[in-house]
BADRENLO-457652 format. One record per residue (C-alpha): residue in one letter; x, z, y. Coordinates in steps of 0.001 Angstrom, whole numbers, plus 524288, in hexadecimal, padded with zeros to 5 digits. Layout:
! residues N
AXZY ...
This chain:
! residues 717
X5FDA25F1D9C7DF9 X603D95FD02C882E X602B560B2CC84E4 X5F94D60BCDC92B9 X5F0125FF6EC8D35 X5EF3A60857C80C2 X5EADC612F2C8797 X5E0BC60C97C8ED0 X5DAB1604DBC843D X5D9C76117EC7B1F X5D3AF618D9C86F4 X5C95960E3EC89D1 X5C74160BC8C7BFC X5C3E661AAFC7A4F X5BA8461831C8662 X5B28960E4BC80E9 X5B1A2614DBC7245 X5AC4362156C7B4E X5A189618A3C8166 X59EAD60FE4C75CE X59D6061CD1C6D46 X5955B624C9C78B1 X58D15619ABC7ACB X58BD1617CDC6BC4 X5865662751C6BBF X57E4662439C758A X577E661867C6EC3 X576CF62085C60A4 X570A162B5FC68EE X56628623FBC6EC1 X563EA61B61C62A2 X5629F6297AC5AFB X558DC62D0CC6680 X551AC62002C64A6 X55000622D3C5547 X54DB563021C56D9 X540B362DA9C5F14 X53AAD62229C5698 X52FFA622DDC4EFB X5312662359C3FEE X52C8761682C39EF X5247E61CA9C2E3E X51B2C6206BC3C83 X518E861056C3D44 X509CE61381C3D2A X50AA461AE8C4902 X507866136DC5605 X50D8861486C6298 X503C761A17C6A32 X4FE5661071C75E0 X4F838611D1C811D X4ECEC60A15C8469 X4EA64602AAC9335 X4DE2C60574C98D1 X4D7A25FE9BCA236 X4CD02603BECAD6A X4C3725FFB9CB6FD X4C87E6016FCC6E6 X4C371612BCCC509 X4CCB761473CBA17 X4C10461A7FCB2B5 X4BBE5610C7CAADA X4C4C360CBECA131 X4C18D5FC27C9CED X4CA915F9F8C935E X4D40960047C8A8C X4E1995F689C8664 X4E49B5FD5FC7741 X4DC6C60A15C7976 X4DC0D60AD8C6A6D X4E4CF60341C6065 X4DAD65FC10C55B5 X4E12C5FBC0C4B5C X4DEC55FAECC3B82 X4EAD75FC7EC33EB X4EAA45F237C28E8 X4F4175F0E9C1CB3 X4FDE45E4A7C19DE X4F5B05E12EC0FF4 X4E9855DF3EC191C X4F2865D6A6C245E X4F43A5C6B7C2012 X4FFC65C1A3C1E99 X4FC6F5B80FC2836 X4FA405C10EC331C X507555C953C2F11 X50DE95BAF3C3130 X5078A5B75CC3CB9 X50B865C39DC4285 X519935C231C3F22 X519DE5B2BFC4288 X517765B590C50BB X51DDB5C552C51AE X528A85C4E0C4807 X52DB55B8F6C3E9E X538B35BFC4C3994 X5329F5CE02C3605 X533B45CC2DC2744 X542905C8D4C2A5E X547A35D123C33B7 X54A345E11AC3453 X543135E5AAC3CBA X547D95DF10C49BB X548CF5CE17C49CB X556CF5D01AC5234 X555205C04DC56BE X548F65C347C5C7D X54E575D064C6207 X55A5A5C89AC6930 X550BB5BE77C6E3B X547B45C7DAC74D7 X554165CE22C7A32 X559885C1A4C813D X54D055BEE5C8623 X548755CC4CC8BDD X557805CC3AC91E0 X5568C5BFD1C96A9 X54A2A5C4DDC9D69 X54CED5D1F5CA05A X540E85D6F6C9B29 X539E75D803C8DD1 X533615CCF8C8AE6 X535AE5CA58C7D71 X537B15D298C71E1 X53C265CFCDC6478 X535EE5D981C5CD3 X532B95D7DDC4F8E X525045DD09C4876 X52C5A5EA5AC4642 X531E95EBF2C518D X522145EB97C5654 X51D745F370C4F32 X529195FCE6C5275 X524655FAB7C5F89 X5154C5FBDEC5E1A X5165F60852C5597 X520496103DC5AA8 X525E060C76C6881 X520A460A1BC76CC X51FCA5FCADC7C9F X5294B5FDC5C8639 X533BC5F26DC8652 X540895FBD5C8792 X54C875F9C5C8060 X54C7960817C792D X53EC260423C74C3 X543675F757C6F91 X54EED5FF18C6706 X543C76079CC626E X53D1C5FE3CC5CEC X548B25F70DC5687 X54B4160349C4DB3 X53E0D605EFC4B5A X53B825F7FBC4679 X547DC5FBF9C3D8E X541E16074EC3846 X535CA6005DC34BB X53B5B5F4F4C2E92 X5432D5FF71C265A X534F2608A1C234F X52C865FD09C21C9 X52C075EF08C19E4 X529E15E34EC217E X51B2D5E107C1EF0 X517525EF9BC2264 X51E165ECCAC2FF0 X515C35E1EDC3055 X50A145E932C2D09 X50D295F545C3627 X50D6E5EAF8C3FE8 X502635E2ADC3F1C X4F8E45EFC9C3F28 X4FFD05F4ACC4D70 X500E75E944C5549 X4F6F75E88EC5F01 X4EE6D5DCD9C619C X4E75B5DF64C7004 X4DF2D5E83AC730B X4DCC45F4ADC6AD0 X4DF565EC0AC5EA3 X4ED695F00FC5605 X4F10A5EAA5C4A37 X4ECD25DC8AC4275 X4DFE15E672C3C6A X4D8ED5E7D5C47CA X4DD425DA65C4EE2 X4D7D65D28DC42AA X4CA755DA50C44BC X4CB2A5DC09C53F7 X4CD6F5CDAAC556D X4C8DC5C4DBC495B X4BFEE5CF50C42DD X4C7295D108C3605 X4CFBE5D9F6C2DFA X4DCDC5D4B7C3072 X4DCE95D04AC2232 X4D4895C68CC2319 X4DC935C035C3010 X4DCE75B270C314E X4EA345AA5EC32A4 X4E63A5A5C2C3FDF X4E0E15B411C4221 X4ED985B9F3C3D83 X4F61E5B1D4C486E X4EB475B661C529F X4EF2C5C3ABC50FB X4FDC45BFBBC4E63 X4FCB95B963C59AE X4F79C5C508C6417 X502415CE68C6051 X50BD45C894C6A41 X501C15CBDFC74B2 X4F4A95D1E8C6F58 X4EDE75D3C9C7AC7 X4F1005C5A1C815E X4ED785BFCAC7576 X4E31E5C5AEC7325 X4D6915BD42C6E62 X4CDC45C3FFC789E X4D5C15C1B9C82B6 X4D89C5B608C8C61 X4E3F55B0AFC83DB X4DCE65AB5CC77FC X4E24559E48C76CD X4EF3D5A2B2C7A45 X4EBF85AC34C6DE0 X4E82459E75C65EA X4F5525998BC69E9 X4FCC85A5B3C660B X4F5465A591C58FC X4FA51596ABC5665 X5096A59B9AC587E X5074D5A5BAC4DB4 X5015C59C30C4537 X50CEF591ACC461A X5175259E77C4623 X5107C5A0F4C3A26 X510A959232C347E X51F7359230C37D7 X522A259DA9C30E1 X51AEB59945C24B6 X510A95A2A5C24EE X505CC59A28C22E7 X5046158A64C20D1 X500B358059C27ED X4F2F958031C234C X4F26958E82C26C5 X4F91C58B16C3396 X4EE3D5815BC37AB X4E0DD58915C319D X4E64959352C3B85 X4EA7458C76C44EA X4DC8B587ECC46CA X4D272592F6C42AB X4C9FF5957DC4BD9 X4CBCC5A47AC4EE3 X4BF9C5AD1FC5273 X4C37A5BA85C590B X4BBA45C5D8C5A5B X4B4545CA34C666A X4BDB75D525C6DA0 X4B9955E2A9C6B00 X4C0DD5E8FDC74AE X4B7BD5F5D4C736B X4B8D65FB7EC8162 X4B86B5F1A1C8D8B X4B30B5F0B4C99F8 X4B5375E5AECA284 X4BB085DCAAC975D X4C1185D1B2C9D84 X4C5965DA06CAB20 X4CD105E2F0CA026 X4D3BE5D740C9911 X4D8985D18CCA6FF X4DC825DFBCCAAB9 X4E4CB5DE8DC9D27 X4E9E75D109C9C70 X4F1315D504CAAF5 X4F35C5E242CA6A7 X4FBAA5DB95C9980 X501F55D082CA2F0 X507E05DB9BCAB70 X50B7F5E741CA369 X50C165DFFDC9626 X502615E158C8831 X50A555EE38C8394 X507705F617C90F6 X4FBE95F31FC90C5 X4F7F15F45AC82A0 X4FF2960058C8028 X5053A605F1C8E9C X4F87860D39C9242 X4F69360665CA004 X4E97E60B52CA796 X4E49E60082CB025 X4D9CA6017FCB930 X4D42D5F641CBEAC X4CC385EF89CC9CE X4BFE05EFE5CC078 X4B2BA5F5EFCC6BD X4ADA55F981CBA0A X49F5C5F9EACC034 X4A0975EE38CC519 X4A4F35E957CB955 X498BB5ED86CB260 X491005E7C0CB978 X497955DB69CB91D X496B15DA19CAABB X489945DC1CCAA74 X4871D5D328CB665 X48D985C960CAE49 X485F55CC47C9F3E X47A555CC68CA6FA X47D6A5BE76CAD73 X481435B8DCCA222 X476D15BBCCC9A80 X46D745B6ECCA4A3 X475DE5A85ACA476 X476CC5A75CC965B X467235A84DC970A X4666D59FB1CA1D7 X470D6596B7CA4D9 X479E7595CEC96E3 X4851A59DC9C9DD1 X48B6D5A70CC9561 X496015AD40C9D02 X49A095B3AACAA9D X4A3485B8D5CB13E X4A4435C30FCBCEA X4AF435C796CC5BF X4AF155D1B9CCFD3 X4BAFA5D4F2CDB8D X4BD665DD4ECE54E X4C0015D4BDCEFFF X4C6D45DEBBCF74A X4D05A5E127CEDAC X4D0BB5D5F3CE3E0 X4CD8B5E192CD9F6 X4C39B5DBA4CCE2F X4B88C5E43DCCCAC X4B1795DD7CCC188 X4B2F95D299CB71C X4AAC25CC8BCADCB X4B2865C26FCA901 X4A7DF5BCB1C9F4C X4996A5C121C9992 X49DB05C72EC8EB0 X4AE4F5CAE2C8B5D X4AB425CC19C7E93 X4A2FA5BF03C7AF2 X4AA6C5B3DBC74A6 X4A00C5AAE5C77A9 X4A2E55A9EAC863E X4B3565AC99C8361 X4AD9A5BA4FC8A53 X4BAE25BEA9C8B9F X4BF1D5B1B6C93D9 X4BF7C5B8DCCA336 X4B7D35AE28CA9A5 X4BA715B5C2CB5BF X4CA5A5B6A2CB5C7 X4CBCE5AD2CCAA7D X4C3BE5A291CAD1F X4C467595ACCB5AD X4B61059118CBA12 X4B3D058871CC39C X4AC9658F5BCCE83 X4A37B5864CCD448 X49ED058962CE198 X4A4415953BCE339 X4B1BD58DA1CE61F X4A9DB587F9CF257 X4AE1D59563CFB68 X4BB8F590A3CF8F1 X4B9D85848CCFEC8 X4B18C5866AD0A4B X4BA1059238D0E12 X4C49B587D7D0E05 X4BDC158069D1619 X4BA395893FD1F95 X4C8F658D7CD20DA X4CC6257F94D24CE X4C2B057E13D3011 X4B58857AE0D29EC X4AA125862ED2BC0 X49E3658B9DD26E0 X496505836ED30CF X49CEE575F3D2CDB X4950956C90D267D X49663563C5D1ADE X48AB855A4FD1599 X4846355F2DD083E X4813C54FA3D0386 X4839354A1FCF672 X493EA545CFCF8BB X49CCC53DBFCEE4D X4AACB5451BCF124 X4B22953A8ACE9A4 X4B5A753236CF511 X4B97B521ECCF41F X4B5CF5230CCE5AA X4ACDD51643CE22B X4A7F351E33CD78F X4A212526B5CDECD X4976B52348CEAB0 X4976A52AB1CF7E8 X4891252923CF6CF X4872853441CE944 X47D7F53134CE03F X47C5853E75CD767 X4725A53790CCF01 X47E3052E37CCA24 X4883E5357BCC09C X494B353AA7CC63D X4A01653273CC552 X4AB8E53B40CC032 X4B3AB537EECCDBA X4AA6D539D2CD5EC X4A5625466BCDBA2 X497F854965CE25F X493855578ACDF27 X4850055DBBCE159 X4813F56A84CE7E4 X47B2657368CDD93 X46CB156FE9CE010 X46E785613ACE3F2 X46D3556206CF0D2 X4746355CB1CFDB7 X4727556398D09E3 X4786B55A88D13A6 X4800C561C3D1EFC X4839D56F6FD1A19 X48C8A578E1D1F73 X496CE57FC4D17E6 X493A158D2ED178C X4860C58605D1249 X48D3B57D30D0878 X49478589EBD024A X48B9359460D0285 X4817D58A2DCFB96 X48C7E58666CF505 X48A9857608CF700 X4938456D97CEEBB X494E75628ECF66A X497965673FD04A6 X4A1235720ACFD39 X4A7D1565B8CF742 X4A8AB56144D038D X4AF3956DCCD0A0E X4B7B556DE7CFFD3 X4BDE256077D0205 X4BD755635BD125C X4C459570BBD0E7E X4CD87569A6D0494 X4CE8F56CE7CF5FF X4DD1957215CF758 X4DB78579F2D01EF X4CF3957FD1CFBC3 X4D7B358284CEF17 X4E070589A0CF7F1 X4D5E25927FCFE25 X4D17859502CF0EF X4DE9E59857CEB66 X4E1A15A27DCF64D X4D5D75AA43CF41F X4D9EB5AC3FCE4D8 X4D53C59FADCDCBB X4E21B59A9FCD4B1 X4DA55590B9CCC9D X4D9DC58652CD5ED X4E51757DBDCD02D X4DE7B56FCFCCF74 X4DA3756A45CDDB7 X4DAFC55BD6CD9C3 X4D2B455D8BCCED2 X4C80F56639CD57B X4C72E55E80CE0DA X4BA4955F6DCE954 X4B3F5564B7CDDD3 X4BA8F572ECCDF74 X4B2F8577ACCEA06 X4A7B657584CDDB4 X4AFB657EB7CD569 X4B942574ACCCFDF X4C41A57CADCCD8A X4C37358894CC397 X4C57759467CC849 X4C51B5A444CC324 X4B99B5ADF8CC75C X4C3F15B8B7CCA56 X4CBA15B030CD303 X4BDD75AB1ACD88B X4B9785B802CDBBA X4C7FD5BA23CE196 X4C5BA5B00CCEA10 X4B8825B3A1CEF67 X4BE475C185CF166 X4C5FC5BB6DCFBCB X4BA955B8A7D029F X4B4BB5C4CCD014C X4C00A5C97AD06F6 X4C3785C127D148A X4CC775BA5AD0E82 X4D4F75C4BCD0897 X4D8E65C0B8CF93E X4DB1F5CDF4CF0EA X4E1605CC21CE28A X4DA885CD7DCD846 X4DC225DA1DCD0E0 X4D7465E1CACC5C3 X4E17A5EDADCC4BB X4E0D05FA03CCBBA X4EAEC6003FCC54E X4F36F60073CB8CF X4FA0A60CE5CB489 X502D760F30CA942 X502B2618FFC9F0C X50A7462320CA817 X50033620C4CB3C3 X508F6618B3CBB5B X5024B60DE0CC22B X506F260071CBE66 X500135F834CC916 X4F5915FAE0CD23E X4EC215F2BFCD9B4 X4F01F5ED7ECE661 X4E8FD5E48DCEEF0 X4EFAA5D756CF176 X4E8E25D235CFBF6 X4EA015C477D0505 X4E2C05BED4D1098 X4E26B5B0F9D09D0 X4D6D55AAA9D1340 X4D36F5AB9AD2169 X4C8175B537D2081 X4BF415ABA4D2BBA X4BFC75A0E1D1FFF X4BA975AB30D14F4 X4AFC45B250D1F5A X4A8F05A481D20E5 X4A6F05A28BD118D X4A3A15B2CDD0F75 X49B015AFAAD1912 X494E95A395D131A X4954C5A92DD06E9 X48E3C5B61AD0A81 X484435B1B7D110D X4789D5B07DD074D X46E415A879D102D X478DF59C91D10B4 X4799E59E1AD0161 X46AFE59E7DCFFE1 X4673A5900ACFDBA X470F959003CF1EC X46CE959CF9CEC2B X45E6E59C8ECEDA0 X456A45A560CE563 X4648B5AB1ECE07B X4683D5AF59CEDF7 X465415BE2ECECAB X46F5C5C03DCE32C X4784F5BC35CECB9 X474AB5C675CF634 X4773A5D54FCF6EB X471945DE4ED0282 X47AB35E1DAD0BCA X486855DC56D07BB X48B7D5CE3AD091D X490B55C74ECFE3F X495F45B983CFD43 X494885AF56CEFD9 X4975D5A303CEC41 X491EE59BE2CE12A X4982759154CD86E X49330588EECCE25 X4993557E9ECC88D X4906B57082CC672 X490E457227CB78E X48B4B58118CB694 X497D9584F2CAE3F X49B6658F03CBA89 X4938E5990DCC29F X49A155A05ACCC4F X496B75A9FCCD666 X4A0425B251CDF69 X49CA65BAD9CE945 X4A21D5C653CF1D9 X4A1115CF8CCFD08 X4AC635D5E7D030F X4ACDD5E118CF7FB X4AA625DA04CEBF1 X4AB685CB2BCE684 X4A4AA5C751CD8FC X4A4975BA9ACD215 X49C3D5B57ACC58C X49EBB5A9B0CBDDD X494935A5A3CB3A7 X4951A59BCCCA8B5 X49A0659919C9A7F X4A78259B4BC9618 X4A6D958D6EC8E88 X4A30C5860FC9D4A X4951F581B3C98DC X48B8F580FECA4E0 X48318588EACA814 X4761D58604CA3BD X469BC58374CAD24 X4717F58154CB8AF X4773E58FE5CB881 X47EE558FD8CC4AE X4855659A3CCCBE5 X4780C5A19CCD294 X4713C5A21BCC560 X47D825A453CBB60 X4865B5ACDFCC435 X481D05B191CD11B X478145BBEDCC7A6 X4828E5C1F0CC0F5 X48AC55C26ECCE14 X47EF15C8FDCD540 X47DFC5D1F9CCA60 X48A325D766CCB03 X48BBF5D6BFCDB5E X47DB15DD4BCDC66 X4826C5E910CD3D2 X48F945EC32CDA19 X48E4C5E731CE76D X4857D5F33FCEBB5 X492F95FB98CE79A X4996E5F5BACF421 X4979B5F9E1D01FB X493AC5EC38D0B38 X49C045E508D10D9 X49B795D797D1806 X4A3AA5CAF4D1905 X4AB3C5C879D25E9 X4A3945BE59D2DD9 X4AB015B13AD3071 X4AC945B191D3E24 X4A5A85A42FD44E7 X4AB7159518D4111 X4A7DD58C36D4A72 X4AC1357C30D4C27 X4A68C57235D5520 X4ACB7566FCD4C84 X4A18655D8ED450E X49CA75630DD3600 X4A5D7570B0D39AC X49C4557571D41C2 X48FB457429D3A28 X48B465688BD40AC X4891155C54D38C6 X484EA55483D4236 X48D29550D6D4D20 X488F954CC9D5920 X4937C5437FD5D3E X499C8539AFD5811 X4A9515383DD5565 X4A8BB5329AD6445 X4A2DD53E74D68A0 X4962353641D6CCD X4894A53BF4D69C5 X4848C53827D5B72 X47F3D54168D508D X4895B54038D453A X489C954412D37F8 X4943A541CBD2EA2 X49BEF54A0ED24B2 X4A4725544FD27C3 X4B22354B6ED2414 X4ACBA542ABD30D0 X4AEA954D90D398B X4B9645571FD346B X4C54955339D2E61 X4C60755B76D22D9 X4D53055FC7D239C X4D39B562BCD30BD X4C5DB566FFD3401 X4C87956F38D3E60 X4CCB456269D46A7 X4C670563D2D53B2 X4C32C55501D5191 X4BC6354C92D4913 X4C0AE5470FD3D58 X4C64C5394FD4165 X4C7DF53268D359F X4BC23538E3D2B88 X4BAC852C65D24BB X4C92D52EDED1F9A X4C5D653B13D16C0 X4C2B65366DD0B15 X4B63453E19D08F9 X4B074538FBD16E2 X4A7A652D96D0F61 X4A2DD5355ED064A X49DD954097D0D66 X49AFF536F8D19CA X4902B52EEAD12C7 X487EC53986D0ADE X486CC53EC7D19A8 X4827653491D2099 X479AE531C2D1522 X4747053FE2D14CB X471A253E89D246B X46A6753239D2308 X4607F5375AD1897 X45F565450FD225A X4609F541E4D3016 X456D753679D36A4 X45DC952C3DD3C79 X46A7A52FD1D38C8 X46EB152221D3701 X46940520E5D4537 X46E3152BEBD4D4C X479B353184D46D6 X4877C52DAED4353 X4887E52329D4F54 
């Protein structure tokens, strides 16, 4: 080597010992710093102090609900925790804590590839000490100073403490949802026992929720996917040798019983626990458990009132009357999408009806009439109008099916392939026009709009103004427009909002505003807001819908609690033919409310309880109390639809033939308007080709003969 390479290799050699020593200071300072500002270990009994998230009503004022306002906790010995539940707990959170120091460094590495891989924190490696390092003495923030923190401190404790008082520190700080901490005060909170007396199957319950207590937890929406977590413990635990097979299998299948919640403080139940489950999906379980977030919501909190009570008071009256045990309620701002009020069953808290089950966001109940404004609005949008006329007569809608007669005998049983349905009271009208057919709500000429609107394209209409449900067109078929396809009461009373409001769909929301700890604002409401239907199409059904005298025949002596002085409101019923559903949904332009009514296991109602008599009270009851809140306001009229084409027009009986030569005619509908293009100036040419034609033609011509004399004489020539 030359004397000038020499040179030059000592001089950058002395550079790099410089840096590697000045970064080395650097590191030993800020290690030192770290150290210096940890806690001492002997101060393990100490909690982190946490903030609780509270949630309010749309003032601010009054507060509903309180995430982990106050930590319940009983501190129990080792002595007092099974051995079972300490190896249930370490099956599923750590299998390697009686081997490793502190930190399982496989683990560690794997969590590290991952979240790099990702970019983001997704996984973590941490061992039961490194936890409770965590839960006692550091923040929840996923930083990587936090994360070397927590290393040394599990250090320290492994070198303070012996392996089964880690365990036991442990076990009394985790929390398990709510205001519950530690297995003392789960054991009693959820199975009502000391924790001593835990079963095995009890034991992985608990084991089970401390990956995600409040998603897990037995009062919320997730129980079976709690069930399923509890069966991975158990076989953890059977592969690790913890118990046998015949342990394995008693707890495999015990039938577990939890205890009603006892939340202590909550208003508006199952509104809160939606407000949380989207609060936890979007800022994660630690923010909101421990961050101190202050959400306010959409919630009218009078309103709300009075919609529980509408609702007790309902129920109470159909368990008396007509064996129905359960209702829900759900009230919008059409205007803004924002939910004023939820009742999502009779009773949160009562096991007997799975109270805690949100019939109204939760639930998928098929609707009955009240899908029938779908349809006809459909309808109308394609050409048909209010005026056009369709024949109320007893129709088989099974067509070329030798199983099933044109000519209906109801008095024969229903063969499974065929299909033939009934008005509610039995009767057939003969010629009825459609703003008659749906604001009496009349099954068969609505089965018959629906097939001249088309089932598709009434899915579609349906799907724009907010129902997502819809998935299954072949197997609905005709039968939709009869509320064949399930469907939510939210996403119902979404959907009607759009009428309410000229065809203008608002999102659904239940947040005002989310602030952090700091009083920074997280999110805020915004309206999201779409013209998704011509409003001429929605003013013809408000306007149907509203108008209480064209209701009348169908509501009878129940027709005053339809009405309210000086301000127009619009409803539709639904029922479906087994009693299992009652619906009712009505709005003005300030305000849309809808009721369901029912059991939660599907058994009828009893004594033909139908929508008018099971849900329209409890609807009135509410819309009576918080209407008069509201200054009046009217729907847009439609303006006039007019046709001079056959059955369009209103006129069912034509006075020339398909010559144009002088000769009273009736016939169905299909023999004047083809029904994919029924604005055609012209007649339909071919009717006999739709498939329907024969069995709407004869019940017609058969209904004509029986009402008009001579018929057979002076008519059809």
């Amino acid at each position: 080597m030359s004397t000038n390479n020499k040179h030059s290799f000592k001089k950058y050699f002395l550079i790099f010992l410089s840096l590697a020593l000045f970064l080395g200071a650097i590191g030993l300072i800020y290690f030192i710093q770290l150290i210096q500002g940890l806690p001492h270990p002997d101060k393990i009994s100490d909690l982190q102090p946490t903030q609780s998230t509270k949630i309010y009503d749309r003032t601010g004022q009054i507060l509903l609900y309180e995430i982990h306002g106050a930590e319940n906790r009983t501190v129990v010995s080792s002595q007092d925790i099974p051995d079972y539940l300490k190896n249930a707990v370490i099956s599923v959170e750590d299998q390697s804590f009686y081997q490793h120091s502190a930190i399982d460094w496989k683990s560690t590495i794997r969590a590290v590839l991952v979240n790099l891989a990702k970019g983001q924190f997704s996984q973590g490696g941490s061992t039961i000490t490194q936890q409770l390092a965590k839960n006692v003495f550091l923040t929840r923030e996923k930083t990587i100073s936090r994360k070397i923190k927590e290393l040394i401190l599990a250090y320290w404790i492994e070198d303070h403490y012996s392996k089964d008082e880690i365990l036991t520190f442990y076990l009394n700080q985790i929390p398990f949802g709510s205001n519950i901490y530690g297995v003392q005060a789960a054991a009693h909170q959820y199975f009502g026992v000391d924790v001593k007396d835990l079963s095995i199957a009890q034991s992985a319950i608990l084991a089970g929720m401390i990956q995600s207590p409040s998603y897990y937890s037995p009062w919320g929406k997730n129980l079976n996917e709690l069930l399923n977590r509890k069966n991975v413990v158990l076989d953890q635990m059977l592969s690790l040798g913890f118990i046998n097979k015949t342990q394995y299998d008693a707890a495999k299948n015990e039938k577990l019983v939890f205890q009603p919640q006892s939340i202590g403080s909550i208003r508006a139940p199952h509104f809160v626990m939606m407000v949380k489950d989207y609060l936890i999906n979007k800022y994660g379980e630690e923010m909101v458990e421990n961050g101190g977030l202050k959400v306010i919501t959409t919630l009218d909190w009078p309103e709300q009132q009075i919609a529980e009570k509408s609702v007790t008071d309902g129920v109470a009256r159909n368990k008396e009357l007509y064996k129905g045990n359960n209702a829900s309620l759900f009230a919008q701002d059409p205007k803004t999408g924002q939910i004023l009020a939820l009742v999502g069953s009779a009773d949160y808290f009562d096991n007997s009806i799975d109270g805690n089950f949100d019939v109204a966001v939760q639930g998928l109940r098929q609707p009955g009439s009240a899908f029938k404004p779908f349809t006809y609005l459909t309808a109308f949008m394609e050409g048909y109008t209010p005026d056009t006329v369709v024949f109320d007569v007893p129709t088989e809608f099974s067509p070329n099916n030798p199983n099933c007669p044109v000519i209906v005998n109801y008095n024969n049983s229903n063969n499974g392939s065929c299909f033939h349905p009934k008005n509610f009271d039995d009767t057939f009208r003969g010629p009825v026009s459609l703003k008659q057919a749906l604001a009496q709500s009349m099954n068969v000429p609505s089965v018959k709009v629906l097939y001249l609107a088309g089932i598709q394209q009434t899915i579609n209409t349906a799907e724009k103004m907010g129902l997502t449900t819809l998935n299954q067109p072949d197997k609905y078929g005709l039968s939709l427009v009869l509320g064949g396809g399930a469907v939510k009461l939210s996403e119902l009373v979404g959907a009607y909002s759009v009428f309410s409001q000229d065809g203008v769909k608002h999102d659904q929301s239940f947040i005002m505003e989310v602030d952090n700890n700091k009083g920074e604002v997280l999110e805020k409401y915004t309206d999201n807001a779409q013209q998704v239907i011509d409003p001429e199409y929605i003013r013809l059904i408000n306007q149907i819908l509203s108008d209480s005298k064209l209701r009348a025949p169908l509501f009878q002596a129940s027709l005053p609690l339809t009405e309210y002085s000086g301000y127009q409101v619009a409803m539709k019923t639904g029922t479906t033919n087994d009693y299992r559903d009652a619906w009712v949904v009505g709005y003005t332009p300030f305000i849309t409310v809808g009721v369901w009514a029912g059991n939660s296991d599907y058994t009828p109602l009893q004594k033909s309880g139908g929508s008018i008599l099971a849900a329209v009270p409890m609807w009135n009851d509410f819309l009576k109390q918080v209407i008069v809140k509201y200054p009046q306001e009217t729907f847009t009229a439609p303006d006039p639809v007019t046709s001079t084409k056959a059955m369009i027009s209103g006129q069912y009986i034509n006075i020339t033939n398909e010559n144009g030569v002088p000769s009273p005619q009736i016939h169905n509908i299909l023999y004047y308007v083809d029904k994919n293009n029924p604005r055609a100036p012209f007649q339909n040419p071919n009717p006999a080709n739709d498939p329907q034609f024969n069995n709407w033609e004869v019940p017609v011509i058969q209904w004509a003969q029986q009402h008009i004399p001579n018929f057979l004489d002076q008519y059809n020539k």
